[in-house]
PATORVO-560051 format. One record per residue (C-alpha): residue in three letters; x, y, z; residue number from 0. Coordinates in steps of 0.25 Angstrom, whole numbers, always signed. Example, Ala and Ser with C-alpha at 12.3 -4.5 7.8 and 13.67 -1.06 7.14 Angstrom:
REM PATORVO-560051
ATOM   type      xx      yy      zz   seq
ATOM    ala     +49     -18     +31     0
ATOM    ser     +55      -4     +29     1
END
This chain:
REM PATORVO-560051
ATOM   type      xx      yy      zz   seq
ATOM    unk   +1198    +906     -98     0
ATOM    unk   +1211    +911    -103     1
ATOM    unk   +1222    +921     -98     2
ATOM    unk   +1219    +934    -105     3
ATOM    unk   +1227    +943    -114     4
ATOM    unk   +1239    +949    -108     5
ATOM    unk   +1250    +958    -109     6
ATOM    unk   +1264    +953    -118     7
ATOM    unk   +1271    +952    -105     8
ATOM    unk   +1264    +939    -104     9
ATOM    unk   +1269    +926    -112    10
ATOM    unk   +1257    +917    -116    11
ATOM    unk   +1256    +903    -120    12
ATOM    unk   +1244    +895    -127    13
ATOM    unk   +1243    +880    -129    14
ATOM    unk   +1232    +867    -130    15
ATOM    unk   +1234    +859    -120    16
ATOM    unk   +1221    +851    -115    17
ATOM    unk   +1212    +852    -126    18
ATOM    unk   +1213    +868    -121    19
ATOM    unk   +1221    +881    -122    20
ATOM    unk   +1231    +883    -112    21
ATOM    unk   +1235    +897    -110    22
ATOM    unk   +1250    +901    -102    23
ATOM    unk   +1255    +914     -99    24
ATOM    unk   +1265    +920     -90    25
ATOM    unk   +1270    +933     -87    26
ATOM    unk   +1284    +932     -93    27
ATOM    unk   +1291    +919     -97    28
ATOM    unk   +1284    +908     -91    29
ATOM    unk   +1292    +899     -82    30
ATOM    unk   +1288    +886     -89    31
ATOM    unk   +1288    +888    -104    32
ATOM    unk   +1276    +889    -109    33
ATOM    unk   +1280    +876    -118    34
ATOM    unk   +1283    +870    -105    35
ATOM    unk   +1271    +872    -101    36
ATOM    unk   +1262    +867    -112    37
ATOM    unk   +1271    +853    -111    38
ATOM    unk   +1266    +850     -98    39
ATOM    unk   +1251    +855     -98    40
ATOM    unk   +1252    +844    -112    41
ATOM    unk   +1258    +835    -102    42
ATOM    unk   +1246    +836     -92    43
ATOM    unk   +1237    +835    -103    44
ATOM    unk   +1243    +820    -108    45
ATOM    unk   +1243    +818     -93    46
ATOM    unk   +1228    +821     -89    47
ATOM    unk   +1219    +821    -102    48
ATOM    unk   +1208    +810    -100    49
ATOM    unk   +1208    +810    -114    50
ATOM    unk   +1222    +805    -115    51
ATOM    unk   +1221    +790    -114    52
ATOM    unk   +1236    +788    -111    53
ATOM    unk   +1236    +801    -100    54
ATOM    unk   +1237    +799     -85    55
ATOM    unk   +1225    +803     -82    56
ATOM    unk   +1219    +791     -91    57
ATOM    unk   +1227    +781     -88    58
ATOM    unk   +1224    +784     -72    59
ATOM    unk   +1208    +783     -77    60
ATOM    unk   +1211    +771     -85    61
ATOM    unk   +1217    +765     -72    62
ATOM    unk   +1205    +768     -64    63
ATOM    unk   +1202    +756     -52    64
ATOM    unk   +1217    +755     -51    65
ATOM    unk   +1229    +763     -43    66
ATOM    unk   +1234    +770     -56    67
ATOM    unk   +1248    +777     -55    68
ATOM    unk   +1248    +791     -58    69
ATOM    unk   +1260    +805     -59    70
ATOM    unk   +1261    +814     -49    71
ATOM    unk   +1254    +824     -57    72
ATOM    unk   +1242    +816     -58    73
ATOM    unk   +1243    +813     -46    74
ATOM    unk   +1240    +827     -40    75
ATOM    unk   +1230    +829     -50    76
ATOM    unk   +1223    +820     -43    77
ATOM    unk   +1223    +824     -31    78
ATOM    unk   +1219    +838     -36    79
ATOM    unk   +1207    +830     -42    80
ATOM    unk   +1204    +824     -28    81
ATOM    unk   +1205    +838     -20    82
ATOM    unk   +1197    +846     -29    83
ATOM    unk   +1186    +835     -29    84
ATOM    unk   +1185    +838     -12    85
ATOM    unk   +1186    +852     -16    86
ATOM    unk   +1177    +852     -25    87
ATOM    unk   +1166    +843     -18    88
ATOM    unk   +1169    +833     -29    89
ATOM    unk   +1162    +843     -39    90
ATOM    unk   +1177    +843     -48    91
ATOM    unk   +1179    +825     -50    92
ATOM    unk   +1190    +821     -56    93
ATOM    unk   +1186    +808     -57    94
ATOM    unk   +1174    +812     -68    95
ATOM    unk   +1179    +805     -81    96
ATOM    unk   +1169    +796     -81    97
ATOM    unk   +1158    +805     -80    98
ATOM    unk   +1165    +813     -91    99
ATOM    unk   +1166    +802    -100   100
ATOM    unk   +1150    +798     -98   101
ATOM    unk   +1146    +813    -101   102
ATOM    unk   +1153    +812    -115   103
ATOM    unk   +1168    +821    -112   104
ATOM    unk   +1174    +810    -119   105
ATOM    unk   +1183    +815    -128   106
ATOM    unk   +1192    +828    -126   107
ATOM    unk   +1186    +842    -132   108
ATOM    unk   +1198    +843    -142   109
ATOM    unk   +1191    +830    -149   110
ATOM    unk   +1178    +837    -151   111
ATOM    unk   +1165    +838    -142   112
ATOM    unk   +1162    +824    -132   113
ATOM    unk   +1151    +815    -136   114
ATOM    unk   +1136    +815    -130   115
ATOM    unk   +1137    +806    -119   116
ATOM    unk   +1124    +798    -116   117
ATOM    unk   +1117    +801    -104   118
ATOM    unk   +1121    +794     -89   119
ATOM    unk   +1118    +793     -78   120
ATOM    unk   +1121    +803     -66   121
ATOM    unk   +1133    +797     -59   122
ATOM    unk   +1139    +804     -47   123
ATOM    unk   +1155    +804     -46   124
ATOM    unk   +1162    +800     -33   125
ATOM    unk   +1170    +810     -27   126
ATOM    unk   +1184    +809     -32   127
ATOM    unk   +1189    +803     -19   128
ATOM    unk   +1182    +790     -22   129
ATOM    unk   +1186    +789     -36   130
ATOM    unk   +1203    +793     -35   131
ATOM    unk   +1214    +787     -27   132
ATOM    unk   +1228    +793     -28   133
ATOM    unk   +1238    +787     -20   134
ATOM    unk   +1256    +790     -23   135
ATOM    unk   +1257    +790     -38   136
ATOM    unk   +1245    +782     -40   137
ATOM    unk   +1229    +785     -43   138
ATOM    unk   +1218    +777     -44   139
ATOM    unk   +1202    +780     -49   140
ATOM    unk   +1189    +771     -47   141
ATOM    unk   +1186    +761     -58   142
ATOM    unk   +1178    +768     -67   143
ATOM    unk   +1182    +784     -63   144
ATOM    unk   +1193    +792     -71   145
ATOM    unk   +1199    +807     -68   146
ATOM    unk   +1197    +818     -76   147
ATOM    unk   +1205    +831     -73   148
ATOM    unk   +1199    +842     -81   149
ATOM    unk   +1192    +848     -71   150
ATOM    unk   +1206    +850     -62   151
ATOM    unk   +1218    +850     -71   152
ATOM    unk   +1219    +863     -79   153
ATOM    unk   +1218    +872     -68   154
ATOM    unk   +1228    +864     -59   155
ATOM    unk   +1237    +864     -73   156
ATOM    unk   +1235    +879     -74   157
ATOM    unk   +1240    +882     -61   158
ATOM    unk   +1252    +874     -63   159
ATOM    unk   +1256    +881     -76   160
ATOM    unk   +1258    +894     -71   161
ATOM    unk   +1267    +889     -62   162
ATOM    unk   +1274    +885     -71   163
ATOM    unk   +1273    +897     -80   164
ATOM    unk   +1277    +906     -69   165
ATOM    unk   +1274    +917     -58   166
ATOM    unk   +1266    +925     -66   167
ATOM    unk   +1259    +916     -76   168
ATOM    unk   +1245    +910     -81   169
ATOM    unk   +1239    +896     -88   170
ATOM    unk   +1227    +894     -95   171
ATOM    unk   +1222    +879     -96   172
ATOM    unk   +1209    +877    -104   173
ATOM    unk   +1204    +890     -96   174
ATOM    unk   +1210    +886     -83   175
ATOM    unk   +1219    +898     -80   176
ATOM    unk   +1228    +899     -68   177
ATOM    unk   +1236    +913     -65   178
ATOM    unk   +1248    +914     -57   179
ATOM    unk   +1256    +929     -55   180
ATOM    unk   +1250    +942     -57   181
ATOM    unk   +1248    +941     -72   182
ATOM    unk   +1252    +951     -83   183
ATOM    unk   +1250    +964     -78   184
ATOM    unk   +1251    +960     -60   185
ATOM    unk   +1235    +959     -58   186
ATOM    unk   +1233    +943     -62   187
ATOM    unk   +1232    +936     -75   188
ATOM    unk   +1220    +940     -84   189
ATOM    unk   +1209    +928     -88   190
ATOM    unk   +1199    +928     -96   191
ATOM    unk   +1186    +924     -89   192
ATOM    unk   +1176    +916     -97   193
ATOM    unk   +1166    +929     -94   194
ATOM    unk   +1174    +938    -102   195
ATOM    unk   +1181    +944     -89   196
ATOM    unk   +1196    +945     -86   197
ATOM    unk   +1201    +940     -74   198
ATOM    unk   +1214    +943     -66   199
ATOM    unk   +1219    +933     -60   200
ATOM    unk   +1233    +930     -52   201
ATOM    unk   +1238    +917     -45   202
ATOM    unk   +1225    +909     -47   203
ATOM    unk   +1216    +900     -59   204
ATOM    unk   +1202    +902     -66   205
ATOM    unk   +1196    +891     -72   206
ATOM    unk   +1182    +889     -79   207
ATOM    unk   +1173    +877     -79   208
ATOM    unk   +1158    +875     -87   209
ATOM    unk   +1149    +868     -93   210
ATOM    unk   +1149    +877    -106   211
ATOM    unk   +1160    +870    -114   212
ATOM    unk   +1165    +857    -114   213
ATOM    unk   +1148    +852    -117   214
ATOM    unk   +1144    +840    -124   215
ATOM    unk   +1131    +835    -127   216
ATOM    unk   +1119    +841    -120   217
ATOM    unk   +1125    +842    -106   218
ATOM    unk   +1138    +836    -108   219
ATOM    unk   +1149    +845    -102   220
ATOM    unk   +1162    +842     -95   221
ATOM    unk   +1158    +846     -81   222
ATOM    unk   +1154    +833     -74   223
ATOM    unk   +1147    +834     -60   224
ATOM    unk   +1153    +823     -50   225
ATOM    unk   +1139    +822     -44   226
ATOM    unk   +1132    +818     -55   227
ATOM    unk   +1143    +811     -66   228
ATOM    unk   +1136    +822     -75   229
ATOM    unk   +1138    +835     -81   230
ATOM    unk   +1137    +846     -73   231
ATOM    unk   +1125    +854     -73   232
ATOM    unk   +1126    +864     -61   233
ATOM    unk   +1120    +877     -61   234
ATOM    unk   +1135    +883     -65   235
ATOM    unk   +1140    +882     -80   236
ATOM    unk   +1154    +889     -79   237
ATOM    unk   +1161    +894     -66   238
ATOM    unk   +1174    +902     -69   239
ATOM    unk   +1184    +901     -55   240
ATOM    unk   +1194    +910     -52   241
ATOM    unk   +1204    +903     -42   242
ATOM    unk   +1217    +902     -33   243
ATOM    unk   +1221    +892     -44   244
ATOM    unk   +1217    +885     -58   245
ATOM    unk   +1216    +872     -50   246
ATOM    unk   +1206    +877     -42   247
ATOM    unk   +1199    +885     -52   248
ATOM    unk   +1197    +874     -61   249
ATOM    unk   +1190    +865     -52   250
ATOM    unk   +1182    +876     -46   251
ATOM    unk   +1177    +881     -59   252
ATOM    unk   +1173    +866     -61   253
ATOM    unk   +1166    +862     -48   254
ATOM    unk   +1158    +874     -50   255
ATOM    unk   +1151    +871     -61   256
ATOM    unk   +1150    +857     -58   257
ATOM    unk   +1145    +860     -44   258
ATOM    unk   +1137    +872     -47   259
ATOM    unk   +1134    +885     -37   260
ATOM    unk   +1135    +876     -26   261
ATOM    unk   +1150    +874     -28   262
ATOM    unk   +1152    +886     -34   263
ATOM    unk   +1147    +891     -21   264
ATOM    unk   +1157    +883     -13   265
ATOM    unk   +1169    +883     -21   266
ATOM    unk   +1169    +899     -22   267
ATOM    unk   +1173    +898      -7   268
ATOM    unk   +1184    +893     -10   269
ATOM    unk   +1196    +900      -6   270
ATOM    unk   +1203    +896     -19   271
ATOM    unk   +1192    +900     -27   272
ATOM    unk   +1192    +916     -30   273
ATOM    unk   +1181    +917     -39   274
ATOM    unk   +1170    +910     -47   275
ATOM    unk   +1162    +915     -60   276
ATOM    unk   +1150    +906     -63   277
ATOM    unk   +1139    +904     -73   278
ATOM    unk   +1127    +898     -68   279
ATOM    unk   +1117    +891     -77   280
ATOM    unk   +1106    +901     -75   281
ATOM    unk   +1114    +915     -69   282
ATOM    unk   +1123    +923     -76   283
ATOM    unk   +1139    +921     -73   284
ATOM    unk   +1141    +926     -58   285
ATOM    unk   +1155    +929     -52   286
ATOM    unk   +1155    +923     -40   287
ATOM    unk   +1168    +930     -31   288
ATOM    unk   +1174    +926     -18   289
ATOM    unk   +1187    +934     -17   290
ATOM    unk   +1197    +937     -29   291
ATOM    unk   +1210    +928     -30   292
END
């Protein structure tokens, strides 16, 4: 998704950061350069990317079995990780390299299309609270697990861009778009839905999850079920969330098609979730609306 076209009023940025386009734009001068902004969002990425051998995140997986320090940044990423796995009924685990790994999601996109992995054996993943410690400054993982924040971290980083951009401002990460003012024109920020609609949106994130891209193979895909060690393969293929903020967006959007209509049923009740648009595997896309942000 993207923030769409708007009037001259509005100053717009576009990087690569993440493998992916990141979009910025704020009504008026941003408060943080747009510059500024690029520096740290490439600062997260050296920090986080699995791919990275020398990031943080490796070199806490590299560690796993041992108390591992970690930065405060880290740190609270973590416990991010850990609250959305309650929340989420242990549908979003960060703690699923592993089984990412065994499905073939080897290598970044940028480097070309993963490899067919074999085929394994189901193996269910523990809840994340059995897998990830944290005590002050430090972290430590069970032998043989490592993290994986994709499924968390560009939401979260949205939201805190347009803090940093301003009162009145909106980020795009990979699709992951958080809006925070009244946007252009004093009736929200327009973005682009992937069903071709536009939606107006003020103080709150959308984010889109599926099985559509990211596929390898003949089921490969990123999306890996905790309950199985498997991709996903519920009877949701893409859910588009509409919510109080990209955080929450992202890993709504995800534990949905993961967990299916079952999940889809009891996230929607969420007081932080506004609005969900799913495609099932044998109905057309539904809207599926609770109350509007």
């Amino acid at each position: 998704m993207t923030v769409a076209h708007h009037p001259l009023s509005v100053q717009r940025y576009t990087c690569p950061v993440f493998t992916c386009e990141v979009t910025l734009a704020s009504h008026g001068p941003p408060t943080t350069p747009f510059t500024e902004v690029q520096r740290r969002l490439q600062a997260l990425d050296r920090r986080y990317s699995r791919f990275r051998p020398d990031s943080e995140l490796s070199q806490l997986n590299a560690a796993a079995g041992r108390w591992h320090p970690i930065s405060a940044d880290l740190h609270a990423m973590l416990r991010h990780a850990l609250a959305v796995a309650v929340a989420s009924a242990n549908l979003v685990n960060a703690a699923m390299l592993p089984r990412l790994l065994a499905a073939g999601y080897v290598r970044s996109w940028a480097t070309g299309t993963p490899p067919t992995a074999p085929p394994t054996t189901p193996t269910p993943v523990p809840p994340l609270a059995e897998l990830l410690e944290l005590r002050a400054h430090t972290g430590r993982l069970a032998p043989g697990y490592g993290v994986d924040v994709g499924a968390l971290a560009k939401g979260r980083w949205a939201d805190d861009v347009v803090t940093w951009l301003g009162p009145n401002a909106a980020a795009s990460i990979g699709g992951d778009v958080t809006c925070r003012g009244p946007g252009p024109n004093g009736d929200g920020w327009p973005v682009n839905l992937p069903n071709g609609n536009v939606l107006l949106v003020r103080d709150g994130g959308v984010a889109t999850s599926g099985t559509g891209k990211r596929r390898w193979g003949t089921d490969g895909h990123h999306l890996i079920d905790p309950r199985t060690g498997q991709p996903c393969a519920s009877d949701i293929t893409q859910s588009t969330v509409l919510a109080r903020t990209g955080a929450c967006a992202d890993w709504v959007a995800s534990a949905t098609v993961i967990g299916g209509s079952p999940a889809a049923a009891h996230l929607n009740a969420r007081a932080d979730v506004h609005r969900l648009w799913l495609i099932r595997t044998t109905n057309p896309p539904i809207g599926e609306r609770r109350h509007e942000p």
